[in-house]
C-alpha positions as CSV (number, residue, x, y, z in Angstrom):
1,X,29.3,-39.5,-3.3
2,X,25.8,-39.2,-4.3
3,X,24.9,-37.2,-7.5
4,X,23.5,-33.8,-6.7
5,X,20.1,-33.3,-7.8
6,X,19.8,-31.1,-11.3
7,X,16.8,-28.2,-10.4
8,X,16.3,-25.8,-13.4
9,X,14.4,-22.9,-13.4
10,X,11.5,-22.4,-16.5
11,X,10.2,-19.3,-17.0
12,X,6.6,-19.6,-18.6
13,X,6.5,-15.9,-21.2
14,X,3.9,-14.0,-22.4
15,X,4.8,-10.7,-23.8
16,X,6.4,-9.6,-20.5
17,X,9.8,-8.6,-21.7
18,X,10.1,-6.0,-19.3
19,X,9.9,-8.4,-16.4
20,X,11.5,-10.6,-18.2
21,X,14.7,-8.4,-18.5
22,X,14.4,-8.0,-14.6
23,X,13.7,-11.5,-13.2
24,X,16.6,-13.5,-15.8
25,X,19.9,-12.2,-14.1
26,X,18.3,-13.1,-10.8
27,X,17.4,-16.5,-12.0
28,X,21.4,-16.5,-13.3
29,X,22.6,-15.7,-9.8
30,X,20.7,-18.0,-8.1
31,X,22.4,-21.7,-8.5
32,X,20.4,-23.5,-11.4
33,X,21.2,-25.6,-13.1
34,X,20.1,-24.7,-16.2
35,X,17.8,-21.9,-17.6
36,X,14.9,-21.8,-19.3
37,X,12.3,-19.3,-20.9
38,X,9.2,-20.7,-22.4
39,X,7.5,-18.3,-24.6
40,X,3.5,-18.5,-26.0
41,X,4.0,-16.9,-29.0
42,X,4.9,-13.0,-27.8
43,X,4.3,-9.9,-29.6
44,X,6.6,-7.7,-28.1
45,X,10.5,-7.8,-27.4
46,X,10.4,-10.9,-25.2
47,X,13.1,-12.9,-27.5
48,X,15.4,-9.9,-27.6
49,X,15.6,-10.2,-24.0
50,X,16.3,-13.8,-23.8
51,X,19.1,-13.5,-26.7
52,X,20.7,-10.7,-24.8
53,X,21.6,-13.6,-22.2
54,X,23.6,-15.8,-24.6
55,X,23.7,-19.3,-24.3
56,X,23.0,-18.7,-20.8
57,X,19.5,-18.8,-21.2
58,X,17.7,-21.3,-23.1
59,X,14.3,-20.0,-25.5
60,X,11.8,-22.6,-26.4
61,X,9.3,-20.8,-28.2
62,X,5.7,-21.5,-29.4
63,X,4.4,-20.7,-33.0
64,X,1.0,-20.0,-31.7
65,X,-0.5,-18.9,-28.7
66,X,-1.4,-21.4,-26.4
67,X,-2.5,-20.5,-22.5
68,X,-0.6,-20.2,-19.4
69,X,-0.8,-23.8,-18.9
70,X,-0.3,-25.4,-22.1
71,X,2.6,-23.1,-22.7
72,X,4.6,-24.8,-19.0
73,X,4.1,-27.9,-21.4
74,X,6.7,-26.8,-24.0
75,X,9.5,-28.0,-21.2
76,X,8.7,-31.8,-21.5
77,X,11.6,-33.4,-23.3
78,X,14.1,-31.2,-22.9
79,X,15.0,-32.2,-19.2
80,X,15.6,-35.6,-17.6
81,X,13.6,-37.2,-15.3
82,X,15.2,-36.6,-12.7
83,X,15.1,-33.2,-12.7
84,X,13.2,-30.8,-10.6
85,X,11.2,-28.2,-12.6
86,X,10.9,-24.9,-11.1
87,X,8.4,-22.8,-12.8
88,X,8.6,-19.0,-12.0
89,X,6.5,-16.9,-13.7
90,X,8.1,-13.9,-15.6
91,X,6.4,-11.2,-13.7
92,X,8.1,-12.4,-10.3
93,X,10.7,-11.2,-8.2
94,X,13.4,-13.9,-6.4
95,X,13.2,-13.9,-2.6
96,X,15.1,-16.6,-1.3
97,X,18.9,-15.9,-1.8
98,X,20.7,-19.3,-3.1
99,X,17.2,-20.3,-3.9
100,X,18.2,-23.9,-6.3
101,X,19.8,-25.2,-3.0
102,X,17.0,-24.3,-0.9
103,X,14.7,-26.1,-3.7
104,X,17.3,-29.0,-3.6
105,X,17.2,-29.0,0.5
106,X,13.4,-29.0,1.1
107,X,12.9,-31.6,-1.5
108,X,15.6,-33.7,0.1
109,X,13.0,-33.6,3.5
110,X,9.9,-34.2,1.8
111,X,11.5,-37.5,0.0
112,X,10.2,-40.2,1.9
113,X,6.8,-38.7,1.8
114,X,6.3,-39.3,-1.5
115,X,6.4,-35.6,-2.3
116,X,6.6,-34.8,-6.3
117,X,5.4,-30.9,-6.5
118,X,6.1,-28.4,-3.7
119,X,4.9,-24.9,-3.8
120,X,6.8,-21.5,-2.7
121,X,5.6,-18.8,-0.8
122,X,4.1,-16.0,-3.5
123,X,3.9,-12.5,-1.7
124,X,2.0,-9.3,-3.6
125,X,4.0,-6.1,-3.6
126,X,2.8,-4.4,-0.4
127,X,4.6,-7.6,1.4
128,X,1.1,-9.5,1.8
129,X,0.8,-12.8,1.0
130,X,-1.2,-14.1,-2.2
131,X,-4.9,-15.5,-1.2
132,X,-4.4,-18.3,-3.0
133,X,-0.7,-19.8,-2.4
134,X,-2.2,-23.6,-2.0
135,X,-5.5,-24.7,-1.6
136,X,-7.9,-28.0,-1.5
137,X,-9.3,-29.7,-4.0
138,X,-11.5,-28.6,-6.8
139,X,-15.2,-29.6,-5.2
140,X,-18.5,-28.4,-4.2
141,X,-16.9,-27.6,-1.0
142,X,-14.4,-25.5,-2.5
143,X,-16.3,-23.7,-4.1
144,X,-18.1,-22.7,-1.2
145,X,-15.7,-21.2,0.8
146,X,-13.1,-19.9,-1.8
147,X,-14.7,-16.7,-1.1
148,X,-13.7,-16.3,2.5
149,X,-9.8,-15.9,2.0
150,X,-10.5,-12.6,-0.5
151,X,-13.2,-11.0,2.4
152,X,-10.5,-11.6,5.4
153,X,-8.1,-9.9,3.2
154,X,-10.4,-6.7,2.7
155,X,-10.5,-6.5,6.4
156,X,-7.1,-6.9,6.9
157,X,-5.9,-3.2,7.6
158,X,-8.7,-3.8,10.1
159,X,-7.1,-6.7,12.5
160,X,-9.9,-6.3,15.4
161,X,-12.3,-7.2,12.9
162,X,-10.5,-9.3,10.4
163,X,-9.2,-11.6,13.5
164,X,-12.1,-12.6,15.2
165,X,-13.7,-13.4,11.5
166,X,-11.2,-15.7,10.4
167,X,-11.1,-17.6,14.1
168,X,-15.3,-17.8,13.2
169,X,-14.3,-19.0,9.2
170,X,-11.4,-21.1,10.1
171,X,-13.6,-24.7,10.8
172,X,-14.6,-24.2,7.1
173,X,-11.4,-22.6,5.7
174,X,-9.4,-25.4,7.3
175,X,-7.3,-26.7,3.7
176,X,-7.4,-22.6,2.4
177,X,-3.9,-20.5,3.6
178,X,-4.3,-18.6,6.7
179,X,-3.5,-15.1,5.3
180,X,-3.5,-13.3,8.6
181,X,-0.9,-15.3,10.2
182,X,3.0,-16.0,9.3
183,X,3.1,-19.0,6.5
184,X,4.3,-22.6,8.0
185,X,5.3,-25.1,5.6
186,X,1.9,-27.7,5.1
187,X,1.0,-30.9,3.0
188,X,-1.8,-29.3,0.4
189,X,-3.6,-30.6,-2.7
190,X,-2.4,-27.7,-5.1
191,X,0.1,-24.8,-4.8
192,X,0.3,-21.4,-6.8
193,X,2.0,-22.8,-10.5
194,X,3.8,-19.0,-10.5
195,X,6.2,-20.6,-7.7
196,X,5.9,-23.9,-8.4
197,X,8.6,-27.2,-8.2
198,X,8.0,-30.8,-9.8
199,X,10.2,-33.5,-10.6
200,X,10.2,-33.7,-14.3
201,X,9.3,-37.7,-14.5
202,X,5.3,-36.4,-13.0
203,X,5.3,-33.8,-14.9
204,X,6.1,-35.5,-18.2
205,X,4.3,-38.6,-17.4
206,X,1.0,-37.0,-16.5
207,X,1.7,-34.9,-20.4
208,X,1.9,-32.3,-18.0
209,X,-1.5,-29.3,-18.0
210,X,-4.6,-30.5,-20.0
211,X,-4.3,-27.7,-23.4
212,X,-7.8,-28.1,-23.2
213,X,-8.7,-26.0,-20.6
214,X,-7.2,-22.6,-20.1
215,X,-8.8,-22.4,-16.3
216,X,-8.9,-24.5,-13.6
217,X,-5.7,-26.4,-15.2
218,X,-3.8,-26.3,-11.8
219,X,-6.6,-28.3,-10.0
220,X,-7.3,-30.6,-12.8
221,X,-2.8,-30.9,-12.7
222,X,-3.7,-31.5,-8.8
223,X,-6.3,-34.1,-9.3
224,X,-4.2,-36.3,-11.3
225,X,-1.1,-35.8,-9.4
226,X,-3.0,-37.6,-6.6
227,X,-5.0,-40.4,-8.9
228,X,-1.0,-41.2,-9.1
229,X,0.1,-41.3,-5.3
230,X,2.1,-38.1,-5.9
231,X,1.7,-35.8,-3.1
232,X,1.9,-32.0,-3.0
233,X,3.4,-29.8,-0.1
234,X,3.8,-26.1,0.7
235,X,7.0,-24.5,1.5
236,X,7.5,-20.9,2.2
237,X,10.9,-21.0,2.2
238,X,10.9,-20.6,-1.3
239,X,9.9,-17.2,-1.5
240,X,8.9,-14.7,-4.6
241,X,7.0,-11.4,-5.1
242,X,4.5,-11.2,-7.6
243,X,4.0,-7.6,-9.7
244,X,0.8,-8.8,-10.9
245,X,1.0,-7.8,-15.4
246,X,-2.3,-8.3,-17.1
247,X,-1.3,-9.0,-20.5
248,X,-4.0,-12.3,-21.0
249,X,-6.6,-10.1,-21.4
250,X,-9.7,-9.6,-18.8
251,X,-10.7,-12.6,-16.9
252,X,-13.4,-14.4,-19.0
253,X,-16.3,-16.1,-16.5
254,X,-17.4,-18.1,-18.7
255,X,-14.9,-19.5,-19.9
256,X,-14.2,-20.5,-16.1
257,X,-17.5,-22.1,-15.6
258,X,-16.7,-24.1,-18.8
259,X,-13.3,-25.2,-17.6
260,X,-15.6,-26.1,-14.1
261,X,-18.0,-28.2,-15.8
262,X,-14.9,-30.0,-17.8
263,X,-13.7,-30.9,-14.5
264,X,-16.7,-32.5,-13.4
265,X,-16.9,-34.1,-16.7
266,X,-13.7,-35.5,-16.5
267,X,-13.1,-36.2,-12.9
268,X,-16.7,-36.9,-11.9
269,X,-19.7,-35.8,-10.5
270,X,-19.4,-37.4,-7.1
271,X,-15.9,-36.5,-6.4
272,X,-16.9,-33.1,-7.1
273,X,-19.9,-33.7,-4.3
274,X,-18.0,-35.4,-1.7
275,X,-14.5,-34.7,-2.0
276,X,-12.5,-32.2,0.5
């Protein structure tokens, strides 16, 4: 009999110990493997949270602060290759009951596609679904029509209006999720990291996010996912609800457009122009 697969979940920390203290016993219940809490260097009571688990819960914790991506980084090495990674972010709330087998199951039908990452469905509090669950990659193209997805949602408590705008949008929105309409599961080029699965081997053989940046790192993640022939798909059958804690600080726009440029830097000019 075939070797079941190992799927752990890792919970990336940043001074969210209330959430924290919430989202762990669900995580327990819910069929892992193992458990994990990666923690950038909190302030507040984040590690007594995780050491009123036991050995139930494993801490790895930073020294120093790092970023949200850098800090999902911490995991390399201490899992197999083998292994699928499933990062939940500490200020989420488990959906899907049983939720390692569905990981396990939906994995087990995207295998011959050459499927490494899959993203879950992320829904906000009022039952909505995030704008940005998956999405295409980084480009001039992008760019351009990142904006739609945030105006149809303004309009959604509107659906005579908000309809008809996202039938007009929807040539040009065509890789962005369609917010207004139940989620179906679709190949993509990046998926929210907050619900996010990928074998270990990627992960660790890529060196996992690039701690230079501290935006953008899930596209940059995306782009050389591809350069390697591993493919990404959504699946909302993996299902959590995000409560949305701010404790990063304001969002910075600069250091955005710096991440942007870094990007094009890196990944270069004309992918940037031509790529969708």
């Amino acid at each position: 009999m075939a070797t079941q697969v190992s799927v752990v979940a890792v919970i990336p920390n940043f001074n969210m110990a209330e959430y924290l203290a919430r989202l762990l016993p669900q995580v327990l219940g819910a069929g892992y493997d193992r458990v994990f809490v990666l923690d950038d260097a909190s302030t507040d009571d984040s590690v007594d949270v995780v050491a009123g688990f036991g050995d139930d819960v494993v801490l790895i914790r930073s020294p120093v602060n790092q970023g949200a991506g850098t800090n999902r980084n911490q995991i390399i090495g201490h899992v197999d290759d083998e292994t699928l990674i499933h990062f939940v972010d500490a200020d989420m709330d488990l959906k899907t009951p049983d939720s390692a087998a569905v990981v396990r199951d939906v994995f087990a039908r995207c295998a011959d596609r050459g499927v490494g990452v899959v993203g879950g469905l992320v829904r906000r509090a009022d039952g909505a679904q995030e704008l940005y669950n998956y999405g295409p990659v980084f480009s001039l193209r992008t760019h351009l029509t990142g904006g739609f997805p945030p105006l149809i949602d303004r309009l959604r408590h509107w659906p005579a209006l908000a309809r008809p705008i996202a039938k007009a949008f929807r040539p040009a929105m065509r890789a962005w999720p369609k917010i207004l309409e139940t989620p179906v599961a679709v190949p993509t080029y990046w998926v929210h990291e907050g619900n996010m699965i990928i074998t270990a081997g990627a992960f660790g053989s890529l060196g996992g996010y690039d701690s230079r940046i501290r935006e953008h790192e899930t596209q940059d993640l995306a782009i050389r996912l591809q350069n390697r022939g591993v493919r990404t798909h959504f699946d909302p059958s993996i299902e959590v609800m995000h409560h949305h804690a701010q404790v990063r600080g304001r969002f910075r726009m600069h250091e955005q457009f710096a991440a942007a440029m870094y990007l094009i830097r890196t990944h270069g000019l004309r992918r940037y122009l031509v790529d969708h």
